[in-house]
N, C-alpha and C positions, 0 to 999 in steps of 0.2 A: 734263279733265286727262289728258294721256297717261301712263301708266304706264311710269315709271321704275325701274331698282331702284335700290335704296339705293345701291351703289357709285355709279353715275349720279349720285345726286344729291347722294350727297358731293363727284363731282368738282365737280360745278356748282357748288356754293354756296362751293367753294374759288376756284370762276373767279370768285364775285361774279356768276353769272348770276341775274336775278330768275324766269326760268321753272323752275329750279329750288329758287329759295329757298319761292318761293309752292308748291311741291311737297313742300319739307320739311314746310312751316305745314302742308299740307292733309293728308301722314299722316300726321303725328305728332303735332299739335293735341291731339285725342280722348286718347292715351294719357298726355300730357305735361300736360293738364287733368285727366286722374284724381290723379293726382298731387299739384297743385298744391291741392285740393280739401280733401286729407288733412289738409293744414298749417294753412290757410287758415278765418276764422273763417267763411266767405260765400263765395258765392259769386261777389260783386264783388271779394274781396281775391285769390283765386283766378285771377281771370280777369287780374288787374295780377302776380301772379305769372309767371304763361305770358307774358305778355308780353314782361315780363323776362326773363326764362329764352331765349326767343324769341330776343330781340335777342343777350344774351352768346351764345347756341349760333350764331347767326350769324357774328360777330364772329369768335367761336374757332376756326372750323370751319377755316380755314387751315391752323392747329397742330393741327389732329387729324391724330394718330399711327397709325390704323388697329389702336390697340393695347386687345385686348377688345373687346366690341358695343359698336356705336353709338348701340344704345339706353341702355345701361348709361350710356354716356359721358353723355348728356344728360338722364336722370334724374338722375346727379348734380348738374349743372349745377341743374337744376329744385330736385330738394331745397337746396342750399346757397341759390338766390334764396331761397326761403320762410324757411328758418333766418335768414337778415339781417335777413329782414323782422320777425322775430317780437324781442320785447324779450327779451334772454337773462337782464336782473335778475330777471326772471319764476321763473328758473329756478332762483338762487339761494334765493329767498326762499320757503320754501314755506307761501303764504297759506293753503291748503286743510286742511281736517281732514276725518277720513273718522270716522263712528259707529262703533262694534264690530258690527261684522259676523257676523250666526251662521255657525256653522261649517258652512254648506251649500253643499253644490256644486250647479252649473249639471248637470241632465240632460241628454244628449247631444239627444235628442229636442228641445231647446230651439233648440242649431243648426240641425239640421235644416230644421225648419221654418221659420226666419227666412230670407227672403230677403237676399241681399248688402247690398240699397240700406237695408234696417233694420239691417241692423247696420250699416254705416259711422255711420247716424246716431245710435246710441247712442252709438259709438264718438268722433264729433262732440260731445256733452252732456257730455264731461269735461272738465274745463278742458284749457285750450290746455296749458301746459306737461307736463301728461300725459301728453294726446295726443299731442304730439308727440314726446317719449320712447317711447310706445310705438307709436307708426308706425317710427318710424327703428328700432326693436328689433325687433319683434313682424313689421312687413311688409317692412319694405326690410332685414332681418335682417343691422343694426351691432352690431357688439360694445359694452359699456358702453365699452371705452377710446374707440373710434372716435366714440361720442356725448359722453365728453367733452372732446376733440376741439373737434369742432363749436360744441358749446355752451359753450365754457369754462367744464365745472362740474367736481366730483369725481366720480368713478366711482361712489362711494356714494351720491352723488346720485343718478345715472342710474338705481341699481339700485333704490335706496327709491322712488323717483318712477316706476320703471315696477311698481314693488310694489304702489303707490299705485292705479293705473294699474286696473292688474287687480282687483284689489278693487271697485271704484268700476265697474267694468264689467261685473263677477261679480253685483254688488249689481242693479244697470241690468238683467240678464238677470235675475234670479230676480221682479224687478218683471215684465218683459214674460213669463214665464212664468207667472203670475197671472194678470195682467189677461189671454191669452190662454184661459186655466182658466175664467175669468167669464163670457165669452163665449161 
């Protein structure tokens, strides 16, 4: 693949040229699959998200306004695919209950030594409507209005649920903080 820069390949893919659309797919794949990743229960629902995502950023690329990054522009695109995808009654109904939690916090030394890919995947072990509250809050940092928005819930929701959220992931670390200690 010859090396494009983005302006290039935004004109391209506004021309409907396929040497540049297969340009967009091939640098922006990787970043637009971390993405989808977040939302996404697997790694197969994931990969039907990007797809998605894919095709609409294709499509829209026309009407792209050059207003803000382009990458911005199409994580959006990407998060709203995965939001459609996910059931939003999820969101309303909150099935989950959490234990009472001792009042301990996570030692910083506990980041530290986690690698990225362990914590996504804790971060993964909470239920999906959680999670995904708290990716859109916590990583892609939405306001609760802007999450309820998206999710047609109540802001109260948003915020209990990313309350929720952290607790449940607080817990999650104080476990991998242990079983690291046993070892």
């Amino acid at each position: 693949m010859k090396n494009y820069t983005e302006q290039q390949i935004i004109i391209g893919c506004q021309q409907q040229n396929p040497r540049f659309q297969k340009a967009l797919v091939e640098l922006y794949s990787g970043t637009l699959m971390a993405i989808s990743l977040r939302y996404a229960r697997d790694e197969s629902a994931a990969k039907d998200i990007l797809q998605d995502a894919l095709i609409k950023i294709l499509r829209a690329i026309p009407e792209y306004q050059e207003q803000g990054s382009f990458k911005a522009w199409m994580k959006r695109i990407v998060i709203n695919t995965a939001l459609k995808q996910l059931d939003k009654s999820s969101f309303k109904n909150e099935l989950y209950t959490i234990e009472d939690l001792p009042d301990q916090s996570v030692q910083p030394e506990v980041y530290n030594s986690m690698a990225a890919a362990e914590l996504m995947e804790l971060i993964k072990s909470i239920p999906e409507h959680y999670r995904t509250i708290f990716n859109l809050h916590a990583i892609e940092g939405y306001s609760h209005r802007e999450i309820s928005q998206l999710l047609h819930i109540e802001e109260s929701t948003s915020r209990s649920q990313l309350t929720r959220a952290r607790h449940m992931l607080r817990k999650l670390l104080l476990n991998h903080e242990t079983i690291k200690m046993r070892i």
